[in-house]
C-alpha positions in Angstrom: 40.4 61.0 73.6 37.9 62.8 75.7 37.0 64.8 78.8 39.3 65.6 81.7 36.1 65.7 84.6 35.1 62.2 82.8 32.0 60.5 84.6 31.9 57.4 85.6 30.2 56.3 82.9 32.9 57.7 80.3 35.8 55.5 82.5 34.2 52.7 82.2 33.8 52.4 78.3 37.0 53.9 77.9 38.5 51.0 80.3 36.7 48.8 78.2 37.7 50.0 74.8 41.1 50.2 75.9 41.7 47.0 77.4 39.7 45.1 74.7 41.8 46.9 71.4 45.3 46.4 73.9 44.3 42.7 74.2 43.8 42.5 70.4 47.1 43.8 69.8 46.5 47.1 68.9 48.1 50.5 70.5 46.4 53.0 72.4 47.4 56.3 71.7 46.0 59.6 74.1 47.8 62.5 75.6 48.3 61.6 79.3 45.9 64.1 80.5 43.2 63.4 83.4 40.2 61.9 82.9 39.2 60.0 79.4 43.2 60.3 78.1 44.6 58.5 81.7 41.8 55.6 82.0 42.6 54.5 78.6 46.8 54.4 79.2 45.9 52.8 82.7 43.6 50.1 80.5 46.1 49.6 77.6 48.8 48.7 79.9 46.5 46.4 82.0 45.4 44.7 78.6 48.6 45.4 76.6 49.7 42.1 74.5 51.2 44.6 72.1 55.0 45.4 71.6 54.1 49.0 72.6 50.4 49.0 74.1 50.1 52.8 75.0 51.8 55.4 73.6 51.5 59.3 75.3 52.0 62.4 73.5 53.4 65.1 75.7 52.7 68.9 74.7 55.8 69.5 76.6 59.4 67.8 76.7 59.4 64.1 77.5 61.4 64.4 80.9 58.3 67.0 81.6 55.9 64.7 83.0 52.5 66.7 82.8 49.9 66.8 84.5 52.6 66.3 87.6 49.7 64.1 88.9 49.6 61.2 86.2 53.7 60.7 87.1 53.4 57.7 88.1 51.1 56.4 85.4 53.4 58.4 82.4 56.0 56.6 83.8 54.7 53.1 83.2 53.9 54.2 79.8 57.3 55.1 79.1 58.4 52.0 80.5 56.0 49.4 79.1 54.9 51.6 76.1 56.2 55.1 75.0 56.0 59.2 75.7 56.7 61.0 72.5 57.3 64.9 71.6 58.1 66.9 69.1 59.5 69.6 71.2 62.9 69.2 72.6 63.4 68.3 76.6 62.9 70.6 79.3 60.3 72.5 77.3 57.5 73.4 78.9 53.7 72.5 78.1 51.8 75.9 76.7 47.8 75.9 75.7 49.2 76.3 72.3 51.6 73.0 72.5 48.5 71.4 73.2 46.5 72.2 70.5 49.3 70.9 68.4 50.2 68.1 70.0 46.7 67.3 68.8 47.7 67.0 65.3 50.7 64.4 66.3 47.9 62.1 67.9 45.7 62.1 65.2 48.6 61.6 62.7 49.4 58.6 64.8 46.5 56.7 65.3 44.4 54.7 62.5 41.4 55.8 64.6 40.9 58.9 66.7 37.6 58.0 69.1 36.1 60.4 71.4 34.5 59.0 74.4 33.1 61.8 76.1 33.4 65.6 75.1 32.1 68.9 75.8 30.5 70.9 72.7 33.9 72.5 72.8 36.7 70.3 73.7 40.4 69.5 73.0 39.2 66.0 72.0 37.3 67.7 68.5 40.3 69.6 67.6 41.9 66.3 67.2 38.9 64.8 65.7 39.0 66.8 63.0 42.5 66.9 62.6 42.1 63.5 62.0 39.3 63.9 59.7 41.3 66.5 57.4 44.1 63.6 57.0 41.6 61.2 56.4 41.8 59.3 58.7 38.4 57.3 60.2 36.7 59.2 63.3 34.5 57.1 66.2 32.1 59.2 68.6 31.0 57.1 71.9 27.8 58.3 72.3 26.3 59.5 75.9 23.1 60.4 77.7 21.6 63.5 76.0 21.4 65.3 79.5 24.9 65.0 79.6 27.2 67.8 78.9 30.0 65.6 78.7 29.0 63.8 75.8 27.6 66.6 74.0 30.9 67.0 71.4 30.5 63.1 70.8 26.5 64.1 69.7 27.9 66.8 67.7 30.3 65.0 65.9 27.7 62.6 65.2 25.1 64.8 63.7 27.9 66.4 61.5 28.6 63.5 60.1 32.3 63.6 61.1 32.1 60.5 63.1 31.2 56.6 63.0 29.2 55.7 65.9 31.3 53.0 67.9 30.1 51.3 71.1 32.6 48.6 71.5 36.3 47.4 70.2 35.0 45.0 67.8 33.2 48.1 66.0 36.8 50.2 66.5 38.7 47.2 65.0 36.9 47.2 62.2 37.3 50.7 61.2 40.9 50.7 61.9 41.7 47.4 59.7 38.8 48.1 57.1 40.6 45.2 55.4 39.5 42.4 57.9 40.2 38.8 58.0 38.3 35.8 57.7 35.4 35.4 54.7 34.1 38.2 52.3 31.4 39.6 52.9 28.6 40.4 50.5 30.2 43.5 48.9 33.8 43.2 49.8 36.0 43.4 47.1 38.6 40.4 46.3 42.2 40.4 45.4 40.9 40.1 41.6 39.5 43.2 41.9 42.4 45.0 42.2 44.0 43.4 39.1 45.8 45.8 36.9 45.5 48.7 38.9 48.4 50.7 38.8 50.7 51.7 42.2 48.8 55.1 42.3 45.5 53.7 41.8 46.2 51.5 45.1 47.8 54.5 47.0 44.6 55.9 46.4 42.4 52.9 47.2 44.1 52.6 50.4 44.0 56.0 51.1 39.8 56.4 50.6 37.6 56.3 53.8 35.0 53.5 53.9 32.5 54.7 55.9 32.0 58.6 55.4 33.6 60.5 52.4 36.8 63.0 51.6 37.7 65.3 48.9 40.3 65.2 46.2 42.3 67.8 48.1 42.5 65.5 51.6 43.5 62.7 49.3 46.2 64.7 47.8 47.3 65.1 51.3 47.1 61.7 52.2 48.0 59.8 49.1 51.1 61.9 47.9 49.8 62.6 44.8 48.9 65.5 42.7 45.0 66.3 42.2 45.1 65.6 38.0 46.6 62.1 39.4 43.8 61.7 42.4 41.4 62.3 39.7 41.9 60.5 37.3 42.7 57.6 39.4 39.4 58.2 41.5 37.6 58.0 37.8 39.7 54.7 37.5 38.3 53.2 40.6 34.8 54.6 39.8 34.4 52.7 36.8 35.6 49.2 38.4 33.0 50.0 41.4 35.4 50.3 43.8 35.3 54.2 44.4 32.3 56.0 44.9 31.0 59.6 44.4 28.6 60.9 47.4 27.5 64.6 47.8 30.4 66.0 46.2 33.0 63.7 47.7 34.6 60.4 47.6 34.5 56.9 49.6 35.5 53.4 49.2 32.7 51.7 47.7 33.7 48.2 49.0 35.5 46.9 51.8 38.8 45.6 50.9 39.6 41.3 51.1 
């Protein structure tokens, strides 16, 4: 996600994200606009070793191509990747379909990153609609003379954001559960021993890197608050949940 009037500089680490996470098999998700959103669908495809490397979401109908100058490029996606909506077809894209497509791409993606962003952009509307569902938020940051990459800044200084500068970095935030050896500090499958379905509903469900509250994981989880609760006081006593400024985290990376 990320500025239509990119620079230079934000195409070229979006090309780079893109094409690196396509290559590792992951799919790229953006909402066909100019700029950040169409570098990253042009990369995806170019890298794409995915089943569905790029996927758009359309504020409007999916037989309304929009903007009528990334055609041709929404019509590779829907050919090599997909174009979703929730509207039906021949409806037409409104300011307001936009803001709510927003939610849809955040919903969709393990990660929302923001490349480059102005201090008020589309691209932190879905940033944070990815942050109330809990899901983990990346920030690209820029040159502090540029107003382009002053939303990324402010998402960083809020603390709504993991600083990301490649796809390794991306990866990682995305499959919190990794491969290869543990790490000092990762938790093993004995760790999860015992713990009931709940209790790894809610495991899964907790951020590793910046912290939620009981009422996002209600949201994400399924479950009531009493169960989120208890369960979090569960997790707390095996050291694998923990409590920071008044809200909740993963306290070790999952094996």
């Amino acid at each position: 996600m990320g500025s239509r009037d990119s620079t230079n500089y934000g195409a070229s680490v979006t090309g780079d994200l893109a094409y690196s996470l396509a290559q590792r098999g992951f799919t790229v998700v953006s909402g066909g606009a100019y700029g950040i959103d169409a570098h990253a669908h042009r990369a995806a495809l170019a890298g794409g070793s995915a089943a569905v490397p790029t996927i758009a979401v359309m504020a409007g109908g999916v037989d309304r191509f929009y903007p009528s100058g990334n055609e041709d490029l929404l019509r590779a996606v829907c050919n090599q990747g997909a174009v979703l909506a929730e509207v039906p077809p021949g409806s037409a894209p409104t300011r307001y379909r936009f803001l709510q497509r927003n939610r849809l791409i955040a919903a969709l993606a393990a990660v929302t990153v923001v490349v480059e962003a102005r201090w008020r952009s589309g691209a932190l509307n879905t940033a944070h609609h990815a942050e109330t569902l809990g899901r983990a938020v990346g920030a690209v940051p820029g040159s502090v003379h540029s107003a382009n990459s002053a939303g990324c800044h402010r998402l960083l200084r809020d603390g709504g954001a993991v600083c990301v500068t490649d796809a390794a970095e991306i990866a990682e935030l995305a499959s919190p559960s990794g491969v290869g050896l543990a790490a000092p500090g990762t938790a093993h499958a004995a760790d999860h021993d015992g713990l009931t379905l709940e209790d790894l509903i809610l495991l899964d469900a907790l951020p590793l890197r910046s912290t939620t509250s009981v009422d996002k994981l209600c949201a994400v989880a399924g479950l009531s608050a009493d169960s989120v609760r208890a369960g979090l006081g569960r997790l707390g006593l095996l050291g694998l949940a923990a409590s920071e400024r008044g809200g909740w985290k993963r306290a070790k990376e999952l094996a």
